[in-house]
C-alpha positions as CSV (number, residue, x, y, z in Angstrom):
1,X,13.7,-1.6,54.0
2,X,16.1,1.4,54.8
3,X,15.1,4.9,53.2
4,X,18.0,4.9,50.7
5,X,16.6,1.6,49.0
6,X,13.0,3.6,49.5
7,X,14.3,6.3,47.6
8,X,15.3,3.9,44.8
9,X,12.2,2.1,44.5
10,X,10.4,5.1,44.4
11,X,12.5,7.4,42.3
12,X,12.8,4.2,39.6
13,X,9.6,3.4,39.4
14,X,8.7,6.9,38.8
15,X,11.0,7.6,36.2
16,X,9.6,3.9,34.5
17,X,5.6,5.4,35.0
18,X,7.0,8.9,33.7
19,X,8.4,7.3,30.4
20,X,5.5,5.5,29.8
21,X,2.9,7.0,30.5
22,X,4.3,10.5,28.9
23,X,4.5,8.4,25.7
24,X,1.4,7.6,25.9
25,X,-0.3,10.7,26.4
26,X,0.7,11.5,22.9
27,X,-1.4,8.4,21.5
28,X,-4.9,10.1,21.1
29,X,-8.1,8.4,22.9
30,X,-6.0,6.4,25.2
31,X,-8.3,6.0,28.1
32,X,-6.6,6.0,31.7
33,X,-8.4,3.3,33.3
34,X,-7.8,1.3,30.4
35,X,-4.0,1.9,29.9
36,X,-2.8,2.9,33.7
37,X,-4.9,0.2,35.5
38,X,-3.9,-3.1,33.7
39,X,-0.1,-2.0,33.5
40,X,-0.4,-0.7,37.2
41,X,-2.2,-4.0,37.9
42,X,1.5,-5.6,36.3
43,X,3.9,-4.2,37.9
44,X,2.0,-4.9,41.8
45,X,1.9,-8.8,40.0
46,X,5.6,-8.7,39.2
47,X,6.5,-7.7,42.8
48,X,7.7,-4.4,42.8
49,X,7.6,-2.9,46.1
50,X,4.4,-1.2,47.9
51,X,6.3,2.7,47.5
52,X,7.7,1.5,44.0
53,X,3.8,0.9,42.9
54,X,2.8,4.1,44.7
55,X,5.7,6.1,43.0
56,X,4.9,4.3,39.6
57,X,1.2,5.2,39.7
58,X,1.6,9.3,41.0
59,X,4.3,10.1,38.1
60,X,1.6,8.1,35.8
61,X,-1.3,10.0,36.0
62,X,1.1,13.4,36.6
63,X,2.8,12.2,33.3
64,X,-0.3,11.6,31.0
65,X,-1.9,14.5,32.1
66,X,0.6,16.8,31.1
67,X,1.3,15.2,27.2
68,X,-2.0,14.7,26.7
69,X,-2.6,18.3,25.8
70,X,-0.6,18.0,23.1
71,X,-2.7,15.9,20.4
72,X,-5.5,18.1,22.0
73,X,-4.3,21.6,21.2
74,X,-1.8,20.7,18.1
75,X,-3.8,18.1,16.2
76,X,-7.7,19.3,18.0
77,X,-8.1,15.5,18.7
78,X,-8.6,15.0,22.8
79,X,-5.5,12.7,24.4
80,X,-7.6,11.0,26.6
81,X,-10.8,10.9,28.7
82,X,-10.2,14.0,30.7
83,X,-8.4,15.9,27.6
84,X,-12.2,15.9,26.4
85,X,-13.5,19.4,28.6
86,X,-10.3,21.2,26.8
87,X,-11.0,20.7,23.5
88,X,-13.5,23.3,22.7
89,X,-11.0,26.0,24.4
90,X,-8.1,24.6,22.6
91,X,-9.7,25.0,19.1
92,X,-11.2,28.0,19.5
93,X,-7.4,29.1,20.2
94,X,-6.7,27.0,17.1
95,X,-8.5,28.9,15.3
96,X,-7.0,32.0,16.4
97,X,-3.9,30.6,15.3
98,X,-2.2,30.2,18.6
99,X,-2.4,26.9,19.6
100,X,0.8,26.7,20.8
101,X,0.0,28.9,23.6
102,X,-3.1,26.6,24.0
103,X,-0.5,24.1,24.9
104,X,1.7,25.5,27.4
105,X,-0.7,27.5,29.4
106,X,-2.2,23.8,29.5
107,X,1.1,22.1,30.7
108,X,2.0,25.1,32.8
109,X,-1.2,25.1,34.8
110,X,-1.3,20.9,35.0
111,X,2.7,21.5,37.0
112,X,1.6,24.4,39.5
113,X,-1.8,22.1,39.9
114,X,-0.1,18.6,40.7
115,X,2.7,20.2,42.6
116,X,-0.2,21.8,44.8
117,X,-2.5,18.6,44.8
118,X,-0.3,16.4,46.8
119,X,0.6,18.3,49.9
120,X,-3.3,19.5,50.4
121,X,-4.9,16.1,49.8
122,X,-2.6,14.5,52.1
123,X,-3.3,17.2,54.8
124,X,-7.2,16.2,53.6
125,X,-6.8,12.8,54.2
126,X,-5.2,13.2,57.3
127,X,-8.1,15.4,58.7
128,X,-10.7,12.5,57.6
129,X,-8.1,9.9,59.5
130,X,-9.8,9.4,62.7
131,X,-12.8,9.0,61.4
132,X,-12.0,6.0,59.1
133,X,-13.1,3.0,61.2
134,X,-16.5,4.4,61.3
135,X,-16.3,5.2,57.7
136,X,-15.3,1.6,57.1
137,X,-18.3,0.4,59.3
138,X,-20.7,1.6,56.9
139,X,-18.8,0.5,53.8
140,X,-21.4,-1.6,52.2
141,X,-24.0,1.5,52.4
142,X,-21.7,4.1,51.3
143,X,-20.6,2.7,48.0
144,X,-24.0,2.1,47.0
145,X,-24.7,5.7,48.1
146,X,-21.5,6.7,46.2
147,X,-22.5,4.5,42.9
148,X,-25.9,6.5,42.9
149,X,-24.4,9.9,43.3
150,X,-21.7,9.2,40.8
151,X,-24.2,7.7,38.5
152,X,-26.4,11.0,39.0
153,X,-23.9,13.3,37.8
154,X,-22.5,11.7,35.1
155,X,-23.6,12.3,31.3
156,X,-25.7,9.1,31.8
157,X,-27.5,10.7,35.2
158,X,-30.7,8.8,35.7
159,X,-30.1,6.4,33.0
160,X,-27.1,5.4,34.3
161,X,-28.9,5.0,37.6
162,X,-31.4,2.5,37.1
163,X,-28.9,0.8,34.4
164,X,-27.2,0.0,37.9
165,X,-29.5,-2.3,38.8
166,X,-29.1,-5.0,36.0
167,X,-24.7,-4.1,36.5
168,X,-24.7,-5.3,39.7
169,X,-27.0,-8.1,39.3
170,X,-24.9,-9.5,36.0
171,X,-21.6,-9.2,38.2
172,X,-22.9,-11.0,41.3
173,X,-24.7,-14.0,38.9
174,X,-21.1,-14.1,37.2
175,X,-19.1,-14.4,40.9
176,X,-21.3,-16.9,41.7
177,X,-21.1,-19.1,39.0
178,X,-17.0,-18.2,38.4
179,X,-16.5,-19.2,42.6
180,X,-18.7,-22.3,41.6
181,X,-16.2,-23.5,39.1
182,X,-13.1,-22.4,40.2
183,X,-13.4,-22.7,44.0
184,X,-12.8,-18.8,44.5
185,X,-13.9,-15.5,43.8
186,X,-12.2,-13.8,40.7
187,X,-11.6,-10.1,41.1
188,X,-9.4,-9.3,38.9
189,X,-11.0,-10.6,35.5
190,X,-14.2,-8.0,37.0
191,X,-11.7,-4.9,37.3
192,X,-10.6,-5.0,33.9
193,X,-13.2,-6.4,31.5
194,X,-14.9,-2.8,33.2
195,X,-11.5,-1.0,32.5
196,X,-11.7,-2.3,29.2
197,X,-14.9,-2.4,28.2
198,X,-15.3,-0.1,25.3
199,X,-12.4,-1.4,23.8
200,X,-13.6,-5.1,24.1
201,X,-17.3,-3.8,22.5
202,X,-15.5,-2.3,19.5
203,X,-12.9,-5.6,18.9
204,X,-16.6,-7.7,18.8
205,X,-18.3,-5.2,16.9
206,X,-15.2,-5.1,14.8
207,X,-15.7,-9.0,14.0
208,X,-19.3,-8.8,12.8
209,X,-20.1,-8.2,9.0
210,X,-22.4,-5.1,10.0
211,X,-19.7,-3.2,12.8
212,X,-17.0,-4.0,10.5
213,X,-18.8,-2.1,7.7
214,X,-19.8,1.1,9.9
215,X,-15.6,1.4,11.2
216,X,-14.6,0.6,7.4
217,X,-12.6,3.9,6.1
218,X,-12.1,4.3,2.2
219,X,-9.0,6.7,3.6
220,X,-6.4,7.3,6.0
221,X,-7.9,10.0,8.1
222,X,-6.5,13.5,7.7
223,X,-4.8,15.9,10.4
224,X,-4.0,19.6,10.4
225,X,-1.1,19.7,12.7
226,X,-0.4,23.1,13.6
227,X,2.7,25.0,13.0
228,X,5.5,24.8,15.6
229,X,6.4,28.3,17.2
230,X,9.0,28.8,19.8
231,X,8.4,32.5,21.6
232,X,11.7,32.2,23.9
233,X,15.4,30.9,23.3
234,X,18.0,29.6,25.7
235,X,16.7,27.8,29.2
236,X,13.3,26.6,29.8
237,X,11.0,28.7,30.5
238,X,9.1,28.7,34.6
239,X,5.4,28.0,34.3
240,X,4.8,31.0,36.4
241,X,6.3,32.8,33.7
242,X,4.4,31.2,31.3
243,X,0.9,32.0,33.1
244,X,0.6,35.7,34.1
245,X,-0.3,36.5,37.8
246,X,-4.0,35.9,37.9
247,X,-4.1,32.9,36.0
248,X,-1.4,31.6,38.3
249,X,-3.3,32.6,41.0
250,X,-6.7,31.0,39.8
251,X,-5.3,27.6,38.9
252,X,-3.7,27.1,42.8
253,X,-7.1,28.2,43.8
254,X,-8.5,25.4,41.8
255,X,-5.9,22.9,42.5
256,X,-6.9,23.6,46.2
257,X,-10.8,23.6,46.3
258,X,-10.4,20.0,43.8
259,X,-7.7,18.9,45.7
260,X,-10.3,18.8,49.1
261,X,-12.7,16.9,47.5
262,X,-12.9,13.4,46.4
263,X,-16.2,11.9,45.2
264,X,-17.2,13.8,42.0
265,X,-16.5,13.1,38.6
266,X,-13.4,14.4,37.4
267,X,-14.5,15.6,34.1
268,X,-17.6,17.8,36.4
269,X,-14.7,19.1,38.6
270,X,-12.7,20.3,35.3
271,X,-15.8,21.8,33.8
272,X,-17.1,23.2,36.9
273,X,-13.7,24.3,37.9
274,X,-12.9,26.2,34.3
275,X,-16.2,27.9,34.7
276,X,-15.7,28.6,38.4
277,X,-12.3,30.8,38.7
278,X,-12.5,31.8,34.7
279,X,-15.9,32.2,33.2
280,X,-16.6,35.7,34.4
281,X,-13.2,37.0,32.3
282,X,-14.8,39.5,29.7
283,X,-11.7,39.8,27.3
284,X,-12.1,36.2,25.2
285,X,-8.4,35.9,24.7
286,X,-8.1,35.7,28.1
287,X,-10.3,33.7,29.2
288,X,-9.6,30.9,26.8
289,X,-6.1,30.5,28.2
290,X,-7.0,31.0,31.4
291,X,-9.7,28.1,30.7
292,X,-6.7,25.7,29.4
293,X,-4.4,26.7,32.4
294,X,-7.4,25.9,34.9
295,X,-8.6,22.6,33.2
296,X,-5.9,20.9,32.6
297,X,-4.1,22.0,36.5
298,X,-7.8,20.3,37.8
299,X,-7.2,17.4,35.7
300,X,-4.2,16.6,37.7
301,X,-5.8,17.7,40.8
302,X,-8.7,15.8,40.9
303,X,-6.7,12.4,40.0
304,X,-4.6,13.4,42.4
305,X,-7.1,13.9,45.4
306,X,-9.5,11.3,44.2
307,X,-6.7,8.5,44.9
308,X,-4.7,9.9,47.9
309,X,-7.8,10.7,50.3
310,X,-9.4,7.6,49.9
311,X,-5.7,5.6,50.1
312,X,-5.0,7.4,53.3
313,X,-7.8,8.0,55.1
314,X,-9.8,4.8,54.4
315,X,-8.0,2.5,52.3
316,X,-11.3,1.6,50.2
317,X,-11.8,2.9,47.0
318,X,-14.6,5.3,47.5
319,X,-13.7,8.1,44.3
320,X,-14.4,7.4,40.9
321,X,-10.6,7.7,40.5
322,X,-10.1,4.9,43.1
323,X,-13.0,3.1,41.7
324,X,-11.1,3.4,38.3
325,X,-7.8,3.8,37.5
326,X,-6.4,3.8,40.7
327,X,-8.6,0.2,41.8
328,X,-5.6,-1.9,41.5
329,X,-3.3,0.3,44.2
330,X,-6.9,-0.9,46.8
331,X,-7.4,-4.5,45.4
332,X,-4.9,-6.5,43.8
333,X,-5.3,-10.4,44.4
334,X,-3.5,-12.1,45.9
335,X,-1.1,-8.8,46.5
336,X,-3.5,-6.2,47.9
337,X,-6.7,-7.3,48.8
338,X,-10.3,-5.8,50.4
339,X,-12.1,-8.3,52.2
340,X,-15.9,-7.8,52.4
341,X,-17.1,-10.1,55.0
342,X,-14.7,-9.0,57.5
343,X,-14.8,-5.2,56.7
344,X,-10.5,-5.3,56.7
345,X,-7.9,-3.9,53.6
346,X,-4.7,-5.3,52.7
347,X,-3.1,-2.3,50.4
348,X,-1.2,0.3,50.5
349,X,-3.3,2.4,53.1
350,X,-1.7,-0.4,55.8
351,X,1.7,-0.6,54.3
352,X,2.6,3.5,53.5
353,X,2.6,5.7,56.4
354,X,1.1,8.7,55.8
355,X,4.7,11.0,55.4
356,X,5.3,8.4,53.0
357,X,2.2,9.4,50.6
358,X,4.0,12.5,50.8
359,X,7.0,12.7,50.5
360,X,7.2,9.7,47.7
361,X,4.1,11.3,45.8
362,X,5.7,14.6,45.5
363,X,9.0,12.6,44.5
364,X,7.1,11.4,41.9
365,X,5.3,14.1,40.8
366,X,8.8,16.2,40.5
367,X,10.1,13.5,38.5
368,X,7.3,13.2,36.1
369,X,7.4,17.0,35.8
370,X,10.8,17.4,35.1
371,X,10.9,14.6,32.3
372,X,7.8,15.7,30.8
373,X,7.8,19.5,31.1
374,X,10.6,20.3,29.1
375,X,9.6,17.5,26.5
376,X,6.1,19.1,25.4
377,X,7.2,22.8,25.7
378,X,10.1,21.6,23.3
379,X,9.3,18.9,21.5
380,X,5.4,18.6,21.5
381,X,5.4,19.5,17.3
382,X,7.9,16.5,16.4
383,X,6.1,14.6,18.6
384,X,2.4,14.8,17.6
385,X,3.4,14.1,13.7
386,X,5.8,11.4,14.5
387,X,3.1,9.7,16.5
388,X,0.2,10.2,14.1
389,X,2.8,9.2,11.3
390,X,4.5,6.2,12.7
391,X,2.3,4.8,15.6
392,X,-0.4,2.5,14.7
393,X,-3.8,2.4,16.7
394,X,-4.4,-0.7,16.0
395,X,-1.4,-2.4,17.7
396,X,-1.4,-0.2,20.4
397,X,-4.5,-2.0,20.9
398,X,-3.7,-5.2,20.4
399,X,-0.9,-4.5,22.6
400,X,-3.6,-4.0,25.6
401,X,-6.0,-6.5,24.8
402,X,-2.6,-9.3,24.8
403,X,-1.9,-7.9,28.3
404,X,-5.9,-8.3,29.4
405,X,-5.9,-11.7,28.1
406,X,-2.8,-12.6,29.8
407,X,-3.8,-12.0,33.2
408,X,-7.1,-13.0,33.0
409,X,-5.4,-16.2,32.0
410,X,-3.1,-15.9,34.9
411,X,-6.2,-15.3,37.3
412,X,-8.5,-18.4,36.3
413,X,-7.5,-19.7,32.9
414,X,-10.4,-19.3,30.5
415,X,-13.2,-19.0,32.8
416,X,-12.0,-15.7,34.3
417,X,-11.2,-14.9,30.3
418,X,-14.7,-15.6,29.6
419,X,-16.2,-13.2,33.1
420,X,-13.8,-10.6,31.6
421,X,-15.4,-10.7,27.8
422,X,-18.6,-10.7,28.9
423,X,-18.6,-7.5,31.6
424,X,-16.8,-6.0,29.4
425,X,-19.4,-6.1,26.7
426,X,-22.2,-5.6,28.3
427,X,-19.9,-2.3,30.2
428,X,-19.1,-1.0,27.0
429,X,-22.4,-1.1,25.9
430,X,-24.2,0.9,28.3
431,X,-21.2,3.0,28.5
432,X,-22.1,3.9,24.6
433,X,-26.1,3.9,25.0
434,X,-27.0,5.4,28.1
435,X,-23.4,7.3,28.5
436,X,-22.4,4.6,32.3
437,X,-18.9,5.6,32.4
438,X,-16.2,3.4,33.7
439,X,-16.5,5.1,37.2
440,X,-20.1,4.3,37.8
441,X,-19.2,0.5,36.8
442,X,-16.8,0.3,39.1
443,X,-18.8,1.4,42.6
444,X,-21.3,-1.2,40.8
445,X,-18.9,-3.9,41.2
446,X,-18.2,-3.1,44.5
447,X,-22.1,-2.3,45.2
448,X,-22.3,-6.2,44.2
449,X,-19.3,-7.2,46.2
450,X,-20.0,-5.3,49.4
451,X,-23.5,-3.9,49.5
452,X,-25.5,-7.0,48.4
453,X,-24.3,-9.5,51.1
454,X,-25.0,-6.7,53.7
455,X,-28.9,-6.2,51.8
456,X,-28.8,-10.4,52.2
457,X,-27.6,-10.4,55.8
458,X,-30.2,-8.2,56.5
459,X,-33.6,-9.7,55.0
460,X,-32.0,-13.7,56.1
């Protein structure tokens, strides 16, 4: 493949990822790894080539994590899982009656961030190159010292640690009995009944006389949107113009120090970050916007980070991002595939060189910048109430839960249907009563995959 028809896989499937997933940042609660892992998962099924996915996925997560601070500063709703940290900042800014600066110190610090993010985790990555065959020796033992940590210091913590244990022993009694049936082992049906899982616990709860009661609403819920208030005319403005100097200053320095590290929570990094570089600022005003520029730049760094180091460096998926959303880009059957017993990777770690990562993830990131940017600084009032007016959850769910069923179907017919119903349940049950997020599930179904044959090996 020349670089001209590079260019156009890339730039294509960026400007595809960019649409999308801009869109969908509007859509409130619209969980990443549920909505950017299955569709990512369809576009490496339909073919589309290695940079075209790579491109696809960068200008996603760039994309989402720009619009999604719109239904969290306009409408105080958060857009997703990692609009959640803002929303405190954004409606105490609310109620100061300025939420539209809320929502472009926001946007403006999540550009400068991802802009920032590539270049230095590719230069990270590249620094922890040479010593990726060693890091891949120890695979099996570092994801299940990766699924502890992560479990540690998520909202679940010790809970979600010894909830572990029962995780990984469901998924390997339901890859044993699946490879029994069908001849061989499902992976995909695992990834996204865990991707999916709280939505797949609320469509059963949803079917029961008791859950159907407790989600009944005797009226359409209720929004305050916030006014729309445009402080500049003519060209678009420059988000270093939007942030003043220090703030500027303090969300590259963010974007850098999250942009170097790859196996903590994002959420943690956007709290800890916010706090880090703005909790000291004594004038409140100040600080708040500081806090939405910060969090929401680290939102796009960690993402970032958390799925270029491990792509480069080791080509397993050892971040809760690569664990998560990003799982598909490390192990797709029959397209991209990890294989366990031989301690080898087919994904886009062997088929990208490393100038590639960067030059077609900062392709992508410009591209989802430029489409996006200009759309929430502009039109981010028409549309939050055009989405809250017109859009209806409920098909946007059955929308995903279509998809899921149709490649689970593709995967295994209805027994890989079945493995995907049941881990999601019981996922999206701990996930709601001892707070195991997605990420944690994820290093557990690789702590089954990987770790537990090395553990057997061992003791036989």
């Amino acid at each position: 493949m020349d670089i001209l028809e590079l260019f156009a896989w890339a730039a294509g499937m960026a400007l595809v990822g960019a649409i999308v997933f801009g869109l969908l940042g509007l859509v409130s609660g619209t969980d990443e790894t549920a909505t950017i892992a299955p569709i990512t998962l369809l576009v490496i099924l339909l073919g589309v080539a290695p940079v075209g996915v790579f491109a696809f996925f960068m200008a996603a997560i760039s994309a989402k994590h720009i619009t999604h601070a719109i239904p969290t500063t306009l409408l105080g709703i958060p857009g997703d899982t990692l609009a959640a940290p803002l929303l405190r900042d954004a409606q105490l800014l609310r109620e100061l009656g300025v939420p539209h600066i809320a929502l472009r110190k926001a946007i403006s610090g999540g550009v400068i961030a991802a802009i920032i993010a590539v270049p230095v985790a590719v230069l990270f990555a590249w620094i922890l190159t040479p010593f990726s065959d060693a890091i891949g020796a120890v695979a099996p033992w570092l994801f299940l010292a990766a699924a502890a940590l992560i479990a540690v210091v998520s909202k679940g913590r010790w809970r979600a640690l010894v909830a572990l244990v029962p995780f990984v022993l469901l998924i390997v009694a339901l890859r044993d009995g699946s490879t029994a049936i069908l001849g061989t082992p499902l992976s995909i049906s695992f990834f996204l009944g865990i991707a999916t899982g709280p939505l797949i616990l609320d469509l059963f709860l949803a079917s029961t006389p008791r859950g159907r009661a407790r989600m009944r609403r005797d009226a359409p819920r209720v929004f305050e949107l916030a006014a729309d208030s445009r402080t500049w005319s003519g060209r678009m403005p420059n988000p270093l113009q939007v942030l003043d100097g220090r703030q500027a200053a303090s969300t590259a320095g963010a974007a850098v120090v999250s942009s170097a590290t790859f196996v903590f929570s994002p959420v943690a990094m956007t709290v800890l970050m916010g706090e880090a570089f703005a909790g000291r600022i004594k004038n409140g005003y100040r600080r708040l916007t500081s806090m939405m520029a910060i969090k929401n730049g680290t939102t796009e760094s960690t993402y970032i980070a958390e799925t270029l180091i491990p792509l480069i460096a080791i080509g397993l998926p050892l971040s809760p991002t690569a664990a998560g959303p990003a799982n598909p880009l490390f192990n797709a059957p029959p397209v991209y595939t990890i294989d366990a017993e031989a301690g080898t990777t087919n994904n886009l770690h062997d088929m990208l060189e490393p100038w590639q990562f960067l030059v077609f993830g900062l392709l992508a990131v410009i591209v989802a910048v430029l489409l996006t940017y200009p759309f929430a600084m502009t039109q981010a009032h028409r549309a939050a109430s055009w989405i809250m007016r017109k859009v209806s959850h409920e098909a946007v769910i059955g929308a995903f839960a279509g998809l899921i069923a149709v490649i689970c179907l593709y995967e295994g017919g209805l027994v890989a249907l079945g493995v995907a119903i049941v881990v999601g349940l019981a996922g999206g049950a701990l996930n709601r009563l001892v707070k195991m997020h997605t990420g944690v599930q994820f290093m557990g179904f690789y702590v089954a995959v990987l770790t537990v044959p090395a553990v057997l090996a061992l003791l036989g």
